[in-house]
C-alpha positions in Angstrom: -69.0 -10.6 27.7 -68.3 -11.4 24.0 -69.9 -9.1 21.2 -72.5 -10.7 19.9 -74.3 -10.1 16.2 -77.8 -11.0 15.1 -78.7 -10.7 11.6 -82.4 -9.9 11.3 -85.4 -9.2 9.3 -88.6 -7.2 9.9 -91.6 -8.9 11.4 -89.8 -12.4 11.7 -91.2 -14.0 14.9 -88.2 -16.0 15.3 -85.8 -13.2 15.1 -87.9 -11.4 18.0 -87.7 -14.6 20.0 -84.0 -15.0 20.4 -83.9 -11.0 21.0 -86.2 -11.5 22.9 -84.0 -14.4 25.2 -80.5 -12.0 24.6 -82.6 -9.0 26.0 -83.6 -11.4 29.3 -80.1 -12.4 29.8 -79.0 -8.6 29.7 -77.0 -8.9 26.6 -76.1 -6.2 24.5 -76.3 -7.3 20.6 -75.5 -5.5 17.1 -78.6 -6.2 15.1 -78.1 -6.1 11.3 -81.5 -6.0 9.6 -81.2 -7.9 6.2 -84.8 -6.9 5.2 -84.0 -5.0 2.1 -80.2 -5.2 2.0 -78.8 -7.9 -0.7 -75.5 -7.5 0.6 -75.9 -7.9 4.3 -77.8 -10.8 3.4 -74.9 -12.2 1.2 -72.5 -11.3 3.7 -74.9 -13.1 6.2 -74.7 -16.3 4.4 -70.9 -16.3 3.8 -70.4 -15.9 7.5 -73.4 -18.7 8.5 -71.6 -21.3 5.9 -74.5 -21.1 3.3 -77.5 -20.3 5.9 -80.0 -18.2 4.5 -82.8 -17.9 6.9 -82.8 -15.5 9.7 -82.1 -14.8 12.4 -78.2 -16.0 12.2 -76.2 -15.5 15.4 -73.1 -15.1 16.2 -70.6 -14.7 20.0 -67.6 -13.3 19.6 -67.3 -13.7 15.8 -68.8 -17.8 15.7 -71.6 -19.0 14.3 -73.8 -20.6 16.8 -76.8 -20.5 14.7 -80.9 -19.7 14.2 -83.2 -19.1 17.0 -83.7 -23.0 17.7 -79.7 -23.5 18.0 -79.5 -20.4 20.5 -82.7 -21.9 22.8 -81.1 -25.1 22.9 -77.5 -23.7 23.8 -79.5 -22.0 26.9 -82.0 -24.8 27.6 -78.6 -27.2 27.9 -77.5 -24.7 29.9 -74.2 -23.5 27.1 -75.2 -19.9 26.3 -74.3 -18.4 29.4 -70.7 -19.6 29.4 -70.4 -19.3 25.1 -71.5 -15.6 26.2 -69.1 -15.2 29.0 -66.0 -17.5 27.8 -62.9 -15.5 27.5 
């Protein structure tokens, strides 16, 4: 399975959503909580090609995108293979 990153912030509901689909699928992520750190968030944004909002996700070093782009990746039945694609 490919790493995966989430960049987070305290008491977002959206960021506990797609955890909350990763979790349910049995993937292991690196969370990086942006709540107070300027430069995680910065760094965030480079990565995310100018996204600010979180959460930001991101398989094996892409950007897939917020928690709506990650539902709809598994609701079209993509996220299990983007996980799993060597």
């Amino acid at each position: 399975m490919k790493d995966v990153e989430i960049y987070t912030t305290m008491l977002c509901p959206f960021c506990s959503r797609a955890k909350s689909l990763l979790k349910k699928k049995g993937v292991h992520f690196k969370e990086i909580d942006v709540t107070t750190d300027l430069r995680g968030r910065e760094d965030m944004r480079k990565r995310a090609g100018g996204a600010h909002t979180v959460p930001q996700i991101f398989v094996g070093g892409k950007h897939i995108g917020d928690c709506d782009q990650i539902h709809q990746l598994d609701a079209n039945g993509k996220l299990d293979k983007l996980l799993n694609a060597s």
